[in-house]
KERO-359417 format. One record per residue: residue in three letters; x, y, z of N, C-alpha, C, O, CB in turn; residue number from 1; chain. Coordinates in Angstrom, 2 decimals, padded with zeros to 5 digits. Glycine has a CB too. Example, Ala and Ser with C-alpha at 12.3 -4.5 7.8 and 13.67 -1.06 7.14 Angstrom:
KERO-359417
NODE residu      nx      ny      nz     cax     cay     caz      cx      cy      cz      ox      oy      oz     cbx     cby     cbz num chaine
NODE    Ala  013.19 -005.69  007.80  012.30 -004.50  007.80  013.20 -003.30  007.80  014.24 -003.32  008.46  011.31 -004.47  009.05   1      A
NODE    Ser  012.85 -002.25  007.08  013.67 -001.06  007.14  012.90  000.03  007.87  013.41  001.14  008.04  014.08 -000.60  005.72   2      A
END
This chain:
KERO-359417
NODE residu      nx      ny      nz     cax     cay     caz      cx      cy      cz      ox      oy      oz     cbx     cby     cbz num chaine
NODE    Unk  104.13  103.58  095.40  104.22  103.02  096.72  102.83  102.56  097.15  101.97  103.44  097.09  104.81  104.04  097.73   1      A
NODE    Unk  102.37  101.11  097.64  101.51  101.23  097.62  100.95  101.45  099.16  101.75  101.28  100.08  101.23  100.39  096.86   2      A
NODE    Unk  099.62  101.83  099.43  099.04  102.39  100.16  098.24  101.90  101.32  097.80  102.34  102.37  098.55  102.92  099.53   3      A
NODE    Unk  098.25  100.67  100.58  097.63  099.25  101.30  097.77  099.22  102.64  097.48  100.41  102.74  098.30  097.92  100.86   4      A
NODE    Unk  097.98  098.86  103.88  098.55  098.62  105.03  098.61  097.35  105.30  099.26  097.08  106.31  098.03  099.21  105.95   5      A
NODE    Unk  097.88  096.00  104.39  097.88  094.87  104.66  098.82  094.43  103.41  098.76  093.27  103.01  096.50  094.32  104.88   6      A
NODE    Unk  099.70  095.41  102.77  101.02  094.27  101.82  101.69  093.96  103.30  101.47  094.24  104.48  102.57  095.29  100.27   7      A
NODE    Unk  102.88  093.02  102.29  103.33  092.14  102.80  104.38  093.12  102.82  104.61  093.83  101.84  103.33  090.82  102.28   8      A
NODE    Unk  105.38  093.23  104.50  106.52  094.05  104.40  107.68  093.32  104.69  107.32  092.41  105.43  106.44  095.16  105.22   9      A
NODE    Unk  109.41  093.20  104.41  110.26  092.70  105.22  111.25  093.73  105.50  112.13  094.11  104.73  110.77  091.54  104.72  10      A
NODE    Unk  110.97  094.21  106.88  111.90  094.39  107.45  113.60  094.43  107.12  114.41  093.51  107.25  111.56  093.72  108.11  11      A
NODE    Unk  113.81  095.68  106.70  115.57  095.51  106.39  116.08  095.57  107.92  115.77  096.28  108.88  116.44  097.04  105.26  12      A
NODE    Unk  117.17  094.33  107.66  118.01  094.26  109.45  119.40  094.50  109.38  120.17  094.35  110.33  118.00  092.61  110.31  13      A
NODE    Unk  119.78  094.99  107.94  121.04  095.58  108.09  121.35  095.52  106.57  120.45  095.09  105.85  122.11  094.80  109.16  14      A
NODE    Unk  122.53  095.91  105.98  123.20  096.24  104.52  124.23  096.39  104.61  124.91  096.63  105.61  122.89  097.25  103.78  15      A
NODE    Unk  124.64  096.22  103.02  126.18  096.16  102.47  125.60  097.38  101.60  124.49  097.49  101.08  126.96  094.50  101.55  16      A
NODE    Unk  127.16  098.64  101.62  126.52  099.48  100.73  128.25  100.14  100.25  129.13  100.39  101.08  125.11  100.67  101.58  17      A
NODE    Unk  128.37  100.29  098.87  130.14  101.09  099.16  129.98  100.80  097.54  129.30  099.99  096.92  131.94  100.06  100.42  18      A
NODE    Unk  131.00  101.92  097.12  131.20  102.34  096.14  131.96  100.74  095.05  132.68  099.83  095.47  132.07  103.75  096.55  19      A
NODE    Unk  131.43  100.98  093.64  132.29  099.88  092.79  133.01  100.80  091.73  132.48  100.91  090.62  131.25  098.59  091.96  20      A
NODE    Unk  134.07  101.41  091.97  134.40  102.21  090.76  135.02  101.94  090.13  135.76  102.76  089.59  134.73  103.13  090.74  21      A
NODE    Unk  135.08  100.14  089.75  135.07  100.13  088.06  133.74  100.15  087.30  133.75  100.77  086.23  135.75  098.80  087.52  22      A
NODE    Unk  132.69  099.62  087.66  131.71  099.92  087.63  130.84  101.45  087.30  129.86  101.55  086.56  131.66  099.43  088.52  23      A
NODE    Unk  131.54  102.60  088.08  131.13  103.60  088.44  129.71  103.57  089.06  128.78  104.25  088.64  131.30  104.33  087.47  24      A
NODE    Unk  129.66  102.87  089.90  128.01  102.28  090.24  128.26  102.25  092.08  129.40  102.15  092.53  127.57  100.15  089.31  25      A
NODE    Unk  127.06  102.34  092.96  127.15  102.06  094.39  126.31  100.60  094.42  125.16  100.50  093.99  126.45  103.39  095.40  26      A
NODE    Unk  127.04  099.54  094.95  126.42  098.59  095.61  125.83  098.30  096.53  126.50  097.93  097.49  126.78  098.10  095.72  27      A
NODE    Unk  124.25  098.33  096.68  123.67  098.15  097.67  122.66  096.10  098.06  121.90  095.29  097.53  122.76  099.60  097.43  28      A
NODE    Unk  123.29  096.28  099.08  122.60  094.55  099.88  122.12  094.53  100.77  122.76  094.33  101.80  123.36  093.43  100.34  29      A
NODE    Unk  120.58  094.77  100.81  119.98  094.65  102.25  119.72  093.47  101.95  119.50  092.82  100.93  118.77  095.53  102.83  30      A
NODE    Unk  119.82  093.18  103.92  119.56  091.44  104.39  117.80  092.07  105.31  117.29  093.08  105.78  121.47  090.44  106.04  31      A
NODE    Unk  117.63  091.18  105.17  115.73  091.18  106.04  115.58  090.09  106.22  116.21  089.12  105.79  114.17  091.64  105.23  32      A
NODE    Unk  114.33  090.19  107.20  113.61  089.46  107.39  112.52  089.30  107.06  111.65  090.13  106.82  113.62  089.41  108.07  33      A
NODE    Unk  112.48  087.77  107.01  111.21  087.32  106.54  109.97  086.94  106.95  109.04  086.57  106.23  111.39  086.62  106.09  34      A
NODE    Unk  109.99  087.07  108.55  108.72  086.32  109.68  109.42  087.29  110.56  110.61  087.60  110.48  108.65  084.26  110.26  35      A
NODE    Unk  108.11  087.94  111.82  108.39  088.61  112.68  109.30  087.70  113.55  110.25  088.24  114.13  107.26  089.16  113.20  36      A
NODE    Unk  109.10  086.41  113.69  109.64  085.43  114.66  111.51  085.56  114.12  112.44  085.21  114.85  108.70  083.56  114.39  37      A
NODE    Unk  111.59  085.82  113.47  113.31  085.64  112.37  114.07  086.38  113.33  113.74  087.51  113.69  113.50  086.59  110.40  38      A
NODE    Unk  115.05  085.81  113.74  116.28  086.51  114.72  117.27  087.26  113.82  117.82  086.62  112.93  117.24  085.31  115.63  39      A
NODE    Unk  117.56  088.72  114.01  118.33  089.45  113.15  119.13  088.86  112.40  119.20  089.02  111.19  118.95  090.24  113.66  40      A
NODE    Unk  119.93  087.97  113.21  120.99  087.17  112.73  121.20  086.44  111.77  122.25  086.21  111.17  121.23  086.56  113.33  41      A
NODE    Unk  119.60  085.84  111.53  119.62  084.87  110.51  118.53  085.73  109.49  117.45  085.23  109.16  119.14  083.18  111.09  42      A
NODE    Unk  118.85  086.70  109.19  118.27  087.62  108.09  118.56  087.30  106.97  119.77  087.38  106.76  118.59  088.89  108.12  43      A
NODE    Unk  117.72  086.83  105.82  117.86  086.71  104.63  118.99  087.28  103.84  118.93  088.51  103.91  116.88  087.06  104.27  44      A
NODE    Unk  120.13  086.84  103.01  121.02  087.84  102.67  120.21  088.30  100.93  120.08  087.63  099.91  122.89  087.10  102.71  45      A
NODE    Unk  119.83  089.67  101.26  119.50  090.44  099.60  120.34  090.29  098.59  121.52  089.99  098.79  119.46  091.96  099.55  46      A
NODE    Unk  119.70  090.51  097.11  120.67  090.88  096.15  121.45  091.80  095.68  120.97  092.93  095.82  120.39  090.76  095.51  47      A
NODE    Unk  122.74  091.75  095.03  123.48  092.75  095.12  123.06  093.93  094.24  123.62  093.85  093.14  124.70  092.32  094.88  48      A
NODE    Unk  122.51  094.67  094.32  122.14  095.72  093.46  123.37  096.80  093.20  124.33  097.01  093.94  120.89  096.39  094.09  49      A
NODE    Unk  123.11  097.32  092.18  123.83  098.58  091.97  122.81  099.82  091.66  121.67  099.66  091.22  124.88  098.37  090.75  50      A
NODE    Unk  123.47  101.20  092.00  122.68  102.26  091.46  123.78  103.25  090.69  124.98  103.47  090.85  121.81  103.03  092.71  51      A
NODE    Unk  123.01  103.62  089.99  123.83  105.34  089.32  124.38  105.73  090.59  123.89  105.35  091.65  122.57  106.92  088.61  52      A
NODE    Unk  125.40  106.48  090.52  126.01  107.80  091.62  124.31  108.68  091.48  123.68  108.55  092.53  127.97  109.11  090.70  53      A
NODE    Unk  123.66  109.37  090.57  122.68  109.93  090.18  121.24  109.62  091.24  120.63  110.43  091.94  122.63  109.48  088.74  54      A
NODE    Unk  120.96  107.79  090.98  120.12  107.27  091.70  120.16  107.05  092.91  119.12  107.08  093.57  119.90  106.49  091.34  55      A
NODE    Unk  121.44  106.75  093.51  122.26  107.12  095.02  121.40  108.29  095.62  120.41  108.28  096.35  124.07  107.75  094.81  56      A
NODE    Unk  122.32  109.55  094.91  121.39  110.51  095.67  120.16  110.58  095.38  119.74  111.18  096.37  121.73  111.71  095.62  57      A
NODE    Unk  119.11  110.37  094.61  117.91  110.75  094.42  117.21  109.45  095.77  116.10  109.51  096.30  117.45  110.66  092.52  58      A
NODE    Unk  117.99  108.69  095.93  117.33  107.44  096.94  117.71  108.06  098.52  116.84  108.01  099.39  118.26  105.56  096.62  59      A
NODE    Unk  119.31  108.76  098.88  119.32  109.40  099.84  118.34  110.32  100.35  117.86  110.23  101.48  120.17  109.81  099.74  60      A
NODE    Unk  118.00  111.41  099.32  116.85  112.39  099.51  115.51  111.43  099.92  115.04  111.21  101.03  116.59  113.34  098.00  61      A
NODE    Unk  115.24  111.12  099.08  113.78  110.01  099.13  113.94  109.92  100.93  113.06  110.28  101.72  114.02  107.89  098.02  62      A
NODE    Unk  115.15  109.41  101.26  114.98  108.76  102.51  114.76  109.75  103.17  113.65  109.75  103.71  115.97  107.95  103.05  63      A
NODE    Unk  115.53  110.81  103.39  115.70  111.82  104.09  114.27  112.32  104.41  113.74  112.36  105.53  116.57  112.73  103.42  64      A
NODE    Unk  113.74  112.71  103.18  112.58  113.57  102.81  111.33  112.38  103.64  110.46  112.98  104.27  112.44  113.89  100.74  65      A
NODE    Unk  111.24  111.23  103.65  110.51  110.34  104.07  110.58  110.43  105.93  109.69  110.49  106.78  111.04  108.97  103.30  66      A
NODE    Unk  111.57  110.41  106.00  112.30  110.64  107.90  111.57  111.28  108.68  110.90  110.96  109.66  113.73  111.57  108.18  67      A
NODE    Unk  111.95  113.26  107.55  111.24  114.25  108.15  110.13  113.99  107.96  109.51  114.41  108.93  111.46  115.41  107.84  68      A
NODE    Unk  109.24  113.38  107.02  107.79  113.40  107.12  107.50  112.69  108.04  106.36  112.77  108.48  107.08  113.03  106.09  69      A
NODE    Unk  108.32  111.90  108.55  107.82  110.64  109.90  107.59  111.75  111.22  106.58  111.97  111.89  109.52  109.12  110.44  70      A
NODE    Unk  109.26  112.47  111.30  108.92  113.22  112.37  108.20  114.28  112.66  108.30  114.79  113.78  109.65  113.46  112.71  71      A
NODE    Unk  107.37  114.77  111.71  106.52  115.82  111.57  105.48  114.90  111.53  104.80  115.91  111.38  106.70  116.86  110.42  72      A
NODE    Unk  104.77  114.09  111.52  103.52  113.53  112.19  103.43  113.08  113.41  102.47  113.13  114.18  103.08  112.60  111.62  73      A
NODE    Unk  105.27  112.30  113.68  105.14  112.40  114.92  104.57  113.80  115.93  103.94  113.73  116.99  106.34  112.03  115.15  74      A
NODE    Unk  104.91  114.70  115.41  104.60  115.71  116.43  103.55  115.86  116.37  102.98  116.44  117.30  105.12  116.85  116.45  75      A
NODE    Unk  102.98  115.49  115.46  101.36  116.09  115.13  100.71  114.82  115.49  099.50  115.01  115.42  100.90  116.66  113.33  76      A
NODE    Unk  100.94  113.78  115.79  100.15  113.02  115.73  099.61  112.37  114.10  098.81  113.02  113.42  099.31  113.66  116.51  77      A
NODE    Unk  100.20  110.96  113.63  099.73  110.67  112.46  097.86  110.52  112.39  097.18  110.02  113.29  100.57  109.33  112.11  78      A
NODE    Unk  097.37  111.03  111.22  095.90  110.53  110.66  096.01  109.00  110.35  097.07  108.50  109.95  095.42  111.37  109.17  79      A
NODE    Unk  094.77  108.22  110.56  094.48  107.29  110.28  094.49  107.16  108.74  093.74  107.89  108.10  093.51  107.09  110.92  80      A
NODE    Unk  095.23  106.34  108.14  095.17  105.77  107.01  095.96  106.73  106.07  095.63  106.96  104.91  093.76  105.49  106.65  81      A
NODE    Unk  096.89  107.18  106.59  096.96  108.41  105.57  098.04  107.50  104.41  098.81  106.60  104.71  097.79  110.20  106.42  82      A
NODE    Unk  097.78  108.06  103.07  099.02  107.28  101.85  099.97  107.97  101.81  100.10  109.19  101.75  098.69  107.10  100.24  83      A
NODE    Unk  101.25  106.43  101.89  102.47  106.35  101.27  102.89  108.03  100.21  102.11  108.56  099.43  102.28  104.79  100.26  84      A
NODE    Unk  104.12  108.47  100.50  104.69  109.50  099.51  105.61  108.39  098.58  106.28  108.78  097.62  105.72  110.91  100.38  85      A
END
C-alpha cells in the first residue's frame, strides 16, 4: 500500500457485488470517480472482477481491520504522516 499521500486516489461511489456460483467466485464492480468535480452519478463504471470465496473474506477482514484502525485514531487523534497498513 503505498504511503505516499500525493498518489493519485478514486474515490469508490458505489458497487456491484453477489455471488457467481457457477463460477464459485464473488463478483465485485466498483464505479468511481475520477475528478473531485464528477457527480456520483456519472461515476466511472469498474471492471468486473471476481474473488475466491477465500479472498472475499480475507478482503472483508482487511476492511474491517482497516475501519477499526480509522476509529481508534479517530479517538486519539491521527499522527502526521503516519503509513498505510
Amino acid at each position: 500500500m503505498p504511503t505516499d499521500h500525493d498518489e493519485s486516489v478514486f474515490p469508490v461511489a458505489s458497487w456491484t457485488i453477489g455471488p457467481l456460483p457457477s463460477y464459485n467466485c464473488i463478483l465485485f464492480k466498483p464505479n468511481y470517480l475520477s475528478s473531485p468535480m464528477q457527480p456520483v452519478e456519472e461515476a466511472h463504471q469498474g471492471q468486473n472482477l471476481v474473488l475466491t470465496p477465500e479472498q472475499a473474506v480475507d478482503l472483508a477482514n482487511a476492511l474491517l481491520q482497516s475501519v477499526q484502525t480509522l476509529e481508534t485514531l479517530g479517538a486519539q487523534g491521527a499522527p502526521a504522516h503516519e503509513p498505510l497498513q
